[in-house]
C-alpha positions as protocol buffer text, in pm:
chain_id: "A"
residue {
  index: 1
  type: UNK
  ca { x: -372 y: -3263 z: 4010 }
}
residue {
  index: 2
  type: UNK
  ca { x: -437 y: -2963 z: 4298 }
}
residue {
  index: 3
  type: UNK
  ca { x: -128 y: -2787 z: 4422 }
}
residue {
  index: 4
  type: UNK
  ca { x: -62 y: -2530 z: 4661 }
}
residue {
  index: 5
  type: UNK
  ca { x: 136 y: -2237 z: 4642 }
}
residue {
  index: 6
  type: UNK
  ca { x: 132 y: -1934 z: 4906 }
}
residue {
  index: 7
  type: UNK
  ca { x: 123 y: -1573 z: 4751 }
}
residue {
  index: 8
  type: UNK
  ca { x: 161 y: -1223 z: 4920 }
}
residue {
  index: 9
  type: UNK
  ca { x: -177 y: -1089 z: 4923 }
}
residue {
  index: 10
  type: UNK
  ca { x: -90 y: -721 z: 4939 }
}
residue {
  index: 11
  type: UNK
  ca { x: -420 y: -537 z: 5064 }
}
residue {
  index: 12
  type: UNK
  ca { x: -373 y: -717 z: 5403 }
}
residue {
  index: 13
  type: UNK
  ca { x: -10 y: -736 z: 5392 }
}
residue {
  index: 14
  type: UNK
  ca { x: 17 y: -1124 z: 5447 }
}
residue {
  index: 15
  type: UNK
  ca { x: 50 y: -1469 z: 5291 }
}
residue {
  index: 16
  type: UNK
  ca { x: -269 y: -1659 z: 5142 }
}
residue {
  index: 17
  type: UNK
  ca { x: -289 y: -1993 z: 4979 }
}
residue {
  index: 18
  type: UNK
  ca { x: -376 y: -2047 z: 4595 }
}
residue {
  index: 19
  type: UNK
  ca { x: -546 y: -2394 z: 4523 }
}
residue {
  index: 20
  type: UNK
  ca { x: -481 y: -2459 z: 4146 }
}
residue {
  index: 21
  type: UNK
  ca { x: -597 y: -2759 z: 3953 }
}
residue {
  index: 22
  type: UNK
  ca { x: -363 y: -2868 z: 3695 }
}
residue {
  index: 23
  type: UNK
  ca { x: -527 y: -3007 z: 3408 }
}
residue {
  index: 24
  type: UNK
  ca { x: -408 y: -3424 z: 3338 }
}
residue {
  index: 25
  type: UNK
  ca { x: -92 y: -3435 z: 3090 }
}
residue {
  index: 26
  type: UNK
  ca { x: 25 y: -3066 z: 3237 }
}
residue {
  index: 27
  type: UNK
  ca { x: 329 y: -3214 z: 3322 }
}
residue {
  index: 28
  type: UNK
  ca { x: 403 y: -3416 z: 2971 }
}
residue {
  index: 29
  type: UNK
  ca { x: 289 y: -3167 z: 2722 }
}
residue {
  index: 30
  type: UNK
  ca { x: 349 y: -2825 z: 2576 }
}
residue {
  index: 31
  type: UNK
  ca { x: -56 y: -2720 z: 2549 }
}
residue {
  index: 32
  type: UNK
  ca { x: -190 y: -2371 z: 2684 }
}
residue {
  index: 33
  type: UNK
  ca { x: -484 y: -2346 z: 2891 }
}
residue {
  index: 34
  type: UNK
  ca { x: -766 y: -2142 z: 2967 }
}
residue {
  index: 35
  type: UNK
  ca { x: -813 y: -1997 z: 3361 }
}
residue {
  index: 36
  type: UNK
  ca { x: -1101 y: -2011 z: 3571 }
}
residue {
  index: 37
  type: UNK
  ca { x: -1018 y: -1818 z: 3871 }
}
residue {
  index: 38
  type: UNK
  ca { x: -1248 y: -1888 z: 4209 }
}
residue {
  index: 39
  type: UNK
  ca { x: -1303 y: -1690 z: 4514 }
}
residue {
  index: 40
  type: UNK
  ca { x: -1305 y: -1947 z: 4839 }
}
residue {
  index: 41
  type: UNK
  ca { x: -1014 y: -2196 z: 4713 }
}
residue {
  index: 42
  type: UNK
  ca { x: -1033 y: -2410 z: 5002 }
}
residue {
  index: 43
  type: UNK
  ca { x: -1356 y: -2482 z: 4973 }
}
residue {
  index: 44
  type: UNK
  ca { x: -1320 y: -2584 z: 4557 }
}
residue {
  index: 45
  type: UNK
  ca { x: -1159 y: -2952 z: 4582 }
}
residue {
  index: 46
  type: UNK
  ca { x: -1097 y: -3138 z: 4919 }
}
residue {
  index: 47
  type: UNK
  ca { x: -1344 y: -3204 z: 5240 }
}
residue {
  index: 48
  type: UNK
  ca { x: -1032 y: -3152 z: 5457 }
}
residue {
  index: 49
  type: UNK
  ca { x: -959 y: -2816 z: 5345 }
}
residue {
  index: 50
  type: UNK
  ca { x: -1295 y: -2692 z: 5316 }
}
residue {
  index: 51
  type: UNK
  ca { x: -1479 y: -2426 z: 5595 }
}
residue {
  index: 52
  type: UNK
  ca { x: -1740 y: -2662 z: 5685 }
}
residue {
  index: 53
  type: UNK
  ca { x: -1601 y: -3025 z: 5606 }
}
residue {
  index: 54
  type: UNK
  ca { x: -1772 y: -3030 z: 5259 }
}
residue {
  index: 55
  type: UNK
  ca { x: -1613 y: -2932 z: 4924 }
}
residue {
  index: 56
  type: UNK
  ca { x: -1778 y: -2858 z: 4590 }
}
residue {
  index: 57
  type: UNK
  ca { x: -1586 y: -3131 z: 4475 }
}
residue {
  index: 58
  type: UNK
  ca { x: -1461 y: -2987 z: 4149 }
}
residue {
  index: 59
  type: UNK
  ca { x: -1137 y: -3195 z: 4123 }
}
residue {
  index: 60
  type: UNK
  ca { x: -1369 y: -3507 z: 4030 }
}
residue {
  index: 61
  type: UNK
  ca { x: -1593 y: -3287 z: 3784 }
}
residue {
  index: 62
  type: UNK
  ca { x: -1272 y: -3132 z: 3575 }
}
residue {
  index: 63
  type: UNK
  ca { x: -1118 y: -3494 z: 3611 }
}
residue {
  index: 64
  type: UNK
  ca { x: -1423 y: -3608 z: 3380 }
}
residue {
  index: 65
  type: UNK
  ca { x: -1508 y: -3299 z: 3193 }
}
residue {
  index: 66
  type: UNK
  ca { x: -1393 y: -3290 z: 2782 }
}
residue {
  index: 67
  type: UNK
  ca { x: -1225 y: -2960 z: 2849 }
}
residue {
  index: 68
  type: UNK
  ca { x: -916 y: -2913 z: 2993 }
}
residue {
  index: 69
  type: UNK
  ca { x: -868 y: -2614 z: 3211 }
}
residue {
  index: 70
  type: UNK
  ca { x: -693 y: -2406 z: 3458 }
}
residue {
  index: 71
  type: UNK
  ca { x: -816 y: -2350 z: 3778 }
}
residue {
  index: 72
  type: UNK
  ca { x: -677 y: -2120 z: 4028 }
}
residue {
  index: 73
  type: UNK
  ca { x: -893 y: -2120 z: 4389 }
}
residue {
  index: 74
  type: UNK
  ca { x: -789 y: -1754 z: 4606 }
}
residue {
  index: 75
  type: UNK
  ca { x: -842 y: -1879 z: 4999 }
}
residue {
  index: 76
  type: UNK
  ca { x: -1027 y: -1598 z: 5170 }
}
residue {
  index: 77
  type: UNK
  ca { x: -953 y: -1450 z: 5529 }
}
residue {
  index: 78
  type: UNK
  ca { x: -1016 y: -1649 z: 5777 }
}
residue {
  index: 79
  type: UNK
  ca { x: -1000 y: -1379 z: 6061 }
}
residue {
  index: 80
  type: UNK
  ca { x: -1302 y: -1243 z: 6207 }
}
residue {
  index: 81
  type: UNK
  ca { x: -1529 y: -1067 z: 5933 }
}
residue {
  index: 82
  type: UNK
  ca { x: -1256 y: -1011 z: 5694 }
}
residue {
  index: 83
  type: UNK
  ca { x: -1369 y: -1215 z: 5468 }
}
residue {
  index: 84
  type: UNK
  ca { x: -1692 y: -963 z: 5389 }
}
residue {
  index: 85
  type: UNK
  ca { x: -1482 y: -666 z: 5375 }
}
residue {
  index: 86
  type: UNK
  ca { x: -1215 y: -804 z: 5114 }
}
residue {
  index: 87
  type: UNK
  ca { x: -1539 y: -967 z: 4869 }
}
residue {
  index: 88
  type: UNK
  ca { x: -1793 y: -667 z: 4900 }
}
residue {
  index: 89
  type: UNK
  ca { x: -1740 y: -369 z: 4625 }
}
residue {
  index: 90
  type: UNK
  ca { x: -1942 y: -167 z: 4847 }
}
residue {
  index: 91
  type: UNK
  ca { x: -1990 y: -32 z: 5218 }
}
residue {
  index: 92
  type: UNK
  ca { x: -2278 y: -220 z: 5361 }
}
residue {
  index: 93
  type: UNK
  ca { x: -2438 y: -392 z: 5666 }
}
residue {
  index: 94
  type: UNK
  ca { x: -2540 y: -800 z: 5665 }
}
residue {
  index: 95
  type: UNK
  ca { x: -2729 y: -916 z: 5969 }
}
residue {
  index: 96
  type: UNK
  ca { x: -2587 y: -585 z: 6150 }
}
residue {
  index: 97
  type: UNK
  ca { x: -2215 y: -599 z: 6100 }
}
residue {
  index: 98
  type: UNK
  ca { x: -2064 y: -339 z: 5900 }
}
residue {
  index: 99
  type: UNK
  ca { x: -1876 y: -390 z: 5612 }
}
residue {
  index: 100
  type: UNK
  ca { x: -1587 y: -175 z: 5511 }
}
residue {
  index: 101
  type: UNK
  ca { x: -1589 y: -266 z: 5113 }
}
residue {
  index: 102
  type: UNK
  ca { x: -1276 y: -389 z: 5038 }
}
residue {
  index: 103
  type: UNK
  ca { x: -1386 y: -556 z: 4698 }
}
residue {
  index: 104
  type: UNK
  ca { x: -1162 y: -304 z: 4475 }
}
residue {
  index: 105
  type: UNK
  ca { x: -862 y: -348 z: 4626 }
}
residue {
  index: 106
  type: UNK
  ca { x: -902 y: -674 z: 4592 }
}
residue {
  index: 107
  type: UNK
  ca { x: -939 y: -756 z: 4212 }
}
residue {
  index: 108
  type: UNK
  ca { x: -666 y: -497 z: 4169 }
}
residue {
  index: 109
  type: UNK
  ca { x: -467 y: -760 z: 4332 }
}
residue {
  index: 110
  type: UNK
  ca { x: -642 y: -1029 z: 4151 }
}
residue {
  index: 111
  type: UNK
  ca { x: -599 y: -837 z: 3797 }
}
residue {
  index: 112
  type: UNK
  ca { x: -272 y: -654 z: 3849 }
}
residue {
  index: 113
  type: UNK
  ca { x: -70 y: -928 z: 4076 }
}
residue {
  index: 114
  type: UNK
  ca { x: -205 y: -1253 z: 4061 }
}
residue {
  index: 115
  type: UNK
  ca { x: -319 y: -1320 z: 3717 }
}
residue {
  index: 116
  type: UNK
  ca { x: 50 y: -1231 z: 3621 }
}
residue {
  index: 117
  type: UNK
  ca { x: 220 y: -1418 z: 3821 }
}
residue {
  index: 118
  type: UNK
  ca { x: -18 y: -1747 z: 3688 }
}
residue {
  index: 119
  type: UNK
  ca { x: 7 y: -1646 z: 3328 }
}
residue {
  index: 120
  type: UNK
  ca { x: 437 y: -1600 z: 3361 }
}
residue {
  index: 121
  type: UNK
  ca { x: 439 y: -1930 z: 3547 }
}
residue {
  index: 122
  type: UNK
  ca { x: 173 y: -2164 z: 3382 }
}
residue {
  index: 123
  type: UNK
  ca { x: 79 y: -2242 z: 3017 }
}
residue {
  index: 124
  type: UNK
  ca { x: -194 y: -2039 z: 3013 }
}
residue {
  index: 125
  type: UNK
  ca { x: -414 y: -1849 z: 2731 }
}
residue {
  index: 126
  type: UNK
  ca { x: -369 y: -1493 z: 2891 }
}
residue {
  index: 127
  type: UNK
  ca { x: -640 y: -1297 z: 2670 }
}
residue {
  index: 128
  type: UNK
  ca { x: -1005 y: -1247 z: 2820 }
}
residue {
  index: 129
  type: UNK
  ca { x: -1173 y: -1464 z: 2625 }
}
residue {
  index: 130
  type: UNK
  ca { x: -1000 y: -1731 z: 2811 }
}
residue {
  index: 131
  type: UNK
  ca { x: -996 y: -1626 z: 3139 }
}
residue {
  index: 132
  type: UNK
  ca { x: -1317 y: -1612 z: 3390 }
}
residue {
  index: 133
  type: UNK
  ca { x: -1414 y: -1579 z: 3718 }
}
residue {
  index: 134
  type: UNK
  ca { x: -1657 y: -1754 z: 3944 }
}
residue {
  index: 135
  type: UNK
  ca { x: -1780 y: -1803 z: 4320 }
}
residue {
  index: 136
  type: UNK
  ca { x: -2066 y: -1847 z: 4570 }
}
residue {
  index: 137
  type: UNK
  ca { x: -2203 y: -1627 z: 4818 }
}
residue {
  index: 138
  type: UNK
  ca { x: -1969 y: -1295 z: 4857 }
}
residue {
  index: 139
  type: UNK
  ca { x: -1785 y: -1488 z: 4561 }
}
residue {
  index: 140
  type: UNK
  ca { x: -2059 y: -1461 z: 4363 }
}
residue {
  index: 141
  type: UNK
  ca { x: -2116 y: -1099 z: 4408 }
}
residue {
  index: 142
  type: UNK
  ca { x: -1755 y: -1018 z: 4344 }
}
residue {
  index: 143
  type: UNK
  ca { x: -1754 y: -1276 z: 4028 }
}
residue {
  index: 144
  type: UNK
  ca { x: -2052 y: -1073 z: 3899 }
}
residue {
  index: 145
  type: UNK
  ca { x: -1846 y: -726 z: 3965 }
}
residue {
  index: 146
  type: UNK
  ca { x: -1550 y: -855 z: 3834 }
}
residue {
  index: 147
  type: UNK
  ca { x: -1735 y: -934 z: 3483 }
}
residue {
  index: 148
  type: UNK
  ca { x: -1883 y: -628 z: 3511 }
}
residue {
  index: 149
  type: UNK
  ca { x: -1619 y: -351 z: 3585 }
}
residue {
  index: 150
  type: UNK
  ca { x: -1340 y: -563 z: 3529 }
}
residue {
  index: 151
  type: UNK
  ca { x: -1447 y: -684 z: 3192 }
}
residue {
  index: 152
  type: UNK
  ca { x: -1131 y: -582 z: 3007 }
}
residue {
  index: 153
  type: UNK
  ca { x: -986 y: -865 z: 3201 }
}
residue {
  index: 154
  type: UNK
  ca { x: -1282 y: -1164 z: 3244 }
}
residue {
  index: 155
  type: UNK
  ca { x: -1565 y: -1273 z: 2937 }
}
residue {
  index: 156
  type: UNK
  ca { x: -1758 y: -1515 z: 3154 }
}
residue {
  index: 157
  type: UNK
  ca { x: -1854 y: -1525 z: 3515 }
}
residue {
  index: 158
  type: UNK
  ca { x: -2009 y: -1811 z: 3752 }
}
residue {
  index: 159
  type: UNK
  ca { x: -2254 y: -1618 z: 4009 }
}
residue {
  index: 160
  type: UNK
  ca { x: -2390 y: -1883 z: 4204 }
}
residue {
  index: 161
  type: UNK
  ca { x: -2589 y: -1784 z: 4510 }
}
residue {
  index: 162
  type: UNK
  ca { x: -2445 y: -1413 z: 4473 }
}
residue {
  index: 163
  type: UNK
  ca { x: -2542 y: -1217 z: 4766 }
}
residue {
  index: 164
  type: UNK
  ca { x: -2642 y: -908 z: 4574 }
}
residue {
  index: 165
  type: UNK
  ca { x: -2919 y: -848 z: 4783 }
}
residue {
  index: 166
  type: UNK
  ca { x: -2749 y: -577 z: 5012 }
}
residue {
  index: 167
  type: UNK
  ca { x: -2581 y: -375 z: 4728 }
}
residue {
  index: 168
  type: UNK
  ca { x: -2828 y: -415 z: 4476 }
}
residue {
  index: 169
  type: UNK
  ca { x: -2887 y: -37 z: 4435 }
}
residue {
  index: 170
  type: UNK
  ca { x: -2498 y: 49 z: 4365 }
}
residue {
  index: 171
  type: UNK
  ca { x: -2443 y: -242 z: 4167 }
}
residue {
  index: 172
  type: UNK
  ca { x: -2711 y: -167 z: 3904 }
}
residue {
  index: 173
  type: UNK
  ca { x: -2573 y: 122 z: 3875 }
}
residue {
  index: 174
  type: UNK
  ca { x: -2222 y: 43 z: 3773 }
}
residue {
  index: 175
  type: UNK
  ca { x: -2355 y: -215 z: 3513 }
}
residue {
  index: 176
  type: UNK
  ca { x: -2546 y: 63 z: 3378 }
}
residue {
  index: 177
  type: UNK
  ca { x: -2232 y: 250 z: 3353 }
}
residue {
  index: 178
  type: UNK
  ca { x: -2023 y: -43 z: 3238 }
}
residue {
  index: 179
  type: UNK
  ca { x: -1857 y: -108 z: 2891 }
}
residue {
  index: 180
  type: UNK
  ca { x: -1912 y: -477 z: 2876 }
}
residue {
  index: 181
  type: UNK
  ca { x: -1815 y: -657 z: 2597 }
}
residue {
  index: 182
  type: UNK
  ca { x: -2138 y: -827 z: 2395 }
}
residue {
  index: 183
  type: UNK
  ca { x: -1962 y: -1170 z: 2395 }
}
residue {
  index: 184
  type: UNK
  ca { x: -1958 y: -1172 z: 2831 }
}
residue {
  index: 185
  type: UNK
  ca { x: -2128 y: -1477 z: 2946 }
}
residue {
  index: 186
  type: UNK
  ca { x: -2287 y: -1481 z: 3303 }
}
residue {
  index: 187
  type: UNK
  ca { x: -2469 y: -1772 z: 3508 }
}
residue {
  index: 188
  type: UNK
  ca { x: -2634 y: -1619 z: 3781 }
}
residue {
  index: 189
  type: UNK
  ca { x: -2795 y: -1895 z: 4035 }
}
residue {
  index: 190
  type: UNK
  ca { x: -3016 y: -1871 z: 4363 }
}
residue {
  index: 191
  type: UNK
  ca { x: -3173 y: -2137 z: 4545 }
}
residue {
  index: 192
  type: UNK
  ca { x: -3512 y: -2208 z: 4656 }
}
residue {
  index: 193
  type: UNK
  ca { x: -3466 y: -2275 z: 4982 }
}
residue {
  index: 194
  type: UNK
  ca { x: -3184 y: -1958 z: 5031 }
}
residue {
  index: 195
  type: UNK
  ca { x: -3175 y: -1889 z: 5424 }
}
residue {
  index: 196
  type: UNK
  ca { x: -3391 y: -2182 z: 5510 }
}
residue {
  index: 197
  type: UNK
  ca { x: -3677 y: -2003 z: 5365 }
}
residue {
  index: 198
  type: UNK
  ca { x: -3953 y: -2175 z: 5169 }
}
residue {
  index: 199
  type: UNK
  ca { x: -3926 y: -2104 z: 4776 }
}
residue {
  index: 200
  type: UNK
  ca { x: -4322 y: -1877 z: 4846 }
}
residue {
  index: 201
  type: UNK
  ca { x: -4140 y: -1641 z: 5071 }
}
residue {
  index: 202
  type: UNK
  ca { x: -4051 y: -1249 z: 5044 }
}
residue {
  index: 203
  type: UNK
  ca { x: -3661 y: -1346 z: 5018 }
}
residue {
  index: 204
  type: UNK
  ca { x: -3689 y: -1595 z: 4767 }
}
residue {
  index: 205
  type: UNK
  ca { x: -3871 y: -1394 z: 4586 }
}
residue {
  index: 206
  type: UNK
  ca { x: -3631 y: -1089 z: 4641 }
}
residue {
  index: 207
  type: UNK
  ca { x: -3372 y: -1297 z: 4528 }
}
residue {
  index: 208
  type: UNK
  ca { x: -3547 y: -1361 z: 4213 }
}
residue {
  index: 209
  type: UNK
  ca { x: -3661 y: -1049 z: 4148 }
}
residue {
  index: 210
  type: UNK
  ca { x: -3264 y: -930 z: 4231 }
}
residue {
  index: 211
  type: UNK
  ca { x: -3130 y: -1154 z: 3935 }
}
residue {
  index: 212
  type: UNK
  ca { x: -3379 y: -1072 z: 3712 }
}
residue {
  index: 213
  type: UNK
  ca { x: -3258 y: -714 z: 3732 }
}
residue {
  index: 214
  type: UNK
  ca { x: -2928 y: -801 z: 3698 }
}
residue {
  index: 215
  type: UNK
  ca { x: -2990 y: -995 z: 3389 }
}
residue {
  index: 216
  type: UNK
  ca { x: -3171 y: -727 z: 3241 }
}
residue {
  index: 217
  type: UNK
  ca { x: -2922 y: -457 z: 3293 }
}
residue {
  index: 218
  type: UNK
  ca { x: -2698 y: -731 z: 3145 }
}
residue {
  index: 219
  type: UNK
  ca { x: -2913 y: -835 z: 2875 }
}
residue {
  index: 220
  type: UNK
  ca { x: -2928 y: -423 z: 2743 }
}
residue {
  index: 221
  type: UNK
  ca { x: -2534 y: -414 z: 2725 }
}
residue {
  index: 222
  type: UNK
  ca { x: -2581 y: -748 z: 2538 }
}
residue {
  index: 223
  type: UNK
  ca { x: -2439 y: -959 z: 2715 }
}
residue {
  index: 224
  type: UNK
  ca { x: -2571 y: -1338 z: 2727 }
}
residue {
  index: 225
  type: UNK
  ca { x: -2728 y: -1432 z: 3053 }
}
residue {
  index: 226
  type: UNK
  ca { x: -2857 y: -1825 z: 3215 }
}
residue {
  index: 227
  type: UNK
  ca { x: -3055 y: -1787 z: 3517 }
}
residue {
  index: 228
  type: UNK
  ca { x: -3121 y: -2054 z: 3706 }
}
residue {
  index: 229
  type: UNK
  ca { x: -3353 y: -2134 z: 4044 }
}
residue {
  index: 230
  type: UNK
  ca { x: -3229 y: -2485 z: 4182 }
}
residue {
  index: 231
  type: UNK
  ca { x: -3550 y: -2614 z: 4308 }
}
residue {
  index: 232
  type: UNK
  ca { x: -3482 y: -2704 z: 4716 }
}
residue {
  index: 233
  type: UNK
  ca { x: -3158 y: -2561 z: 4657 }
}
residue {
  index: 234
  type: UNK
  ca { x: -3004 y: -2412 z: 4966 }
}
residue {
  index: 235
  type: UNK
  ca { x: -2674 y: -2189 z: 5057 }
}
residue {
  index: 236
  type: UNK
  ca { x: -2417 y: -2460 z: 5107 }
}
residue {
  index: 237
  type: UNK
  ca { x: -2152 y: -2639 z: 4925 }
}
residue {
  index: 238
  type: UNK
  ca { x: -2353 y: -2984 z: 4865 }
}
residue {
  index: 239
  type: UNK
  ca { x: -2619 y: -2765 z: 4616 }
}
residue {
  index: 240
  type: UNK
  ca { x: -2339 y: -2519 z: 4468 }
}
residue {
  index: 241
  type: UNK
  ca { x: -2136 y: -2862 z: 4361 }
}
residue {
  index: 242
  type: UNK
  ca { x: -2453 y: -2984 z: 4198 }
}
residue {
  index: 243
  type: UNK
  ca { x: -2464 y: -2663 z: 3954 }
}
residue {
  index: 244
  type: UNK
  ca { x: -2089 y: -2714 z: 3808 }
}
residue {
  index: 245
  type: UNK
  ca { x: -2188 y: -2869 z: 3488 }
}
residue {
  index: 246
  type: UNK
  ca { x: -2455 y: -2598 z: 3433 }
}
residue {
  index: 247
  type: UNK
  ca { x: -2247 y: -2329 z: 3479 }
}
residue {
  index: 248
  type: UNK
  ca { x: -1877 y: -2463 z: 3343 }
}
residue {
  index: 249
  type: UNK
  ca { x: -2140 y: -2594 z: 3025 }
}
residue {
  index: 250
  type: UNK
  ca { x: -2277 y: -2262 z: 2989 }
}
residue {
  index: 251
  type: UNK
  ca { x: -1955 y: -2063 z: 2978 }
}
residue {
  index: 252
  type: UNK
  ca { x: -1730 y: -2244 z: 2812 }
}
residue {
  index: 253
  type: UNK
  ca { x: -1913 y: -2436 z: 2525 }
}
């Protein structure tokens, strides 16, 4: 089941929704749980909550999957450009609007506030092996900077069509200064067809030359890596729902 709960987000000073996915027999048993936590919550289960009518549809997938889970979906800003500020690490500019990198302050909540308040409230396995992080777009940037300086706190991370392109320089160099853990598991995901381009142009091949880098700066602190180029995939919902079992596979078995 998918309940909602509102929280005080405290960087912004005001109330945001959690979308959390109870696993079946929450209610009748005594069992702990790992937590996945996802940036974009609205977007993770129903058509009627997500931005642009279409969900990843993840309620159906962990319905069917053989491991029972957590899942606890953080619903972004929805004012203006907020939403870039509070999931970019770093200052930057995307398509020429400024971004005022909020990203810190924001898995401080995450870390210090929220995953607290879900471990004292739900049977959950609190430790880092059990708890990870994952998201799409801006999620997948912060999922991959949450695994990375935040690694005390999350072993695996699902960075699905991460847009690490306009930070790449600063990010690289806090992996390189990272203590990551050698048993940290990361999927990191682009798509063909990424801003309608063809899979022969200079961006797709940016991208993929982006993750590479990433996975090698990874791969030296020994951490274990999946890339993975969806052929035709694009930056929307309907390609990111088709990776699920590639990346929950991946990380968790």
């Amino acid at each position: 089941m998918v309940i909602k709960e509102k929280i005080w987000y405290t960087p912004a000073g005001e109330e945001r929704t959690l979308h959390i996915y109870l696993p079946a027999g929450y209610d009748t048993s005594d069992e702990r749980y790992p937590v996945m936590y996802f940036w974009d919550g609205h977007n993770l289960f129903y058509n009627e909550d997500a931005t642009y009518g279409r969900s990843w549809g993840l309620k159906e997938f962990m319905d069917g999957w053989d491991k029972n889970m957590i899942i606890v979906g953080i619903e972004c800003s929805h004012a203006g450009t907020h939403r870039l500020d509070e999931y970019c690490p770093y200052d930057a500019k995307l398509m020429g609007t400024s971004i005022t990198g909020e990203g810190r302050q924001t898995l401080d909540w995450v870390t210090g506030t929220l995953k607290p308040y879900i471990d004292g409230k739900f049977r959950t396995y609190p430790h880092r092996e059990a708890t990870a992080i994952g998201g799409s777009s801006m999620g997948g940037l912060m999922s991959l900077y949450a695994v990375t300086m935040y690694n005390n706190v999350f072993s695996k991370a699902a960075c699905v069509s991460s847009s690490i392109f306009m930070v790449l320089q600063p990010l690289l160099r806090d992996i390189r200064a990272a203590r990551i853990n050698p048993d940290t598991r990361v999927y990191l995901s682009w798509g063909e067809n990424e801003g309608g381009s063809d899979p022969d142009s200079g961006f797709c091949k940016f991208l993929s030359n982006a993750n590479h880098r990433v996975e090698n700066f990874l791969n030296k602190k020994r951490a274990g890596t999946r890339l993975y180029c969806q052929k035709g995939g694009g930056h929307c919902e309907a390609d990111w729902e088709k990776q699920i079992p590639l990346f929950m596979d991946y990380l968790w078995k």
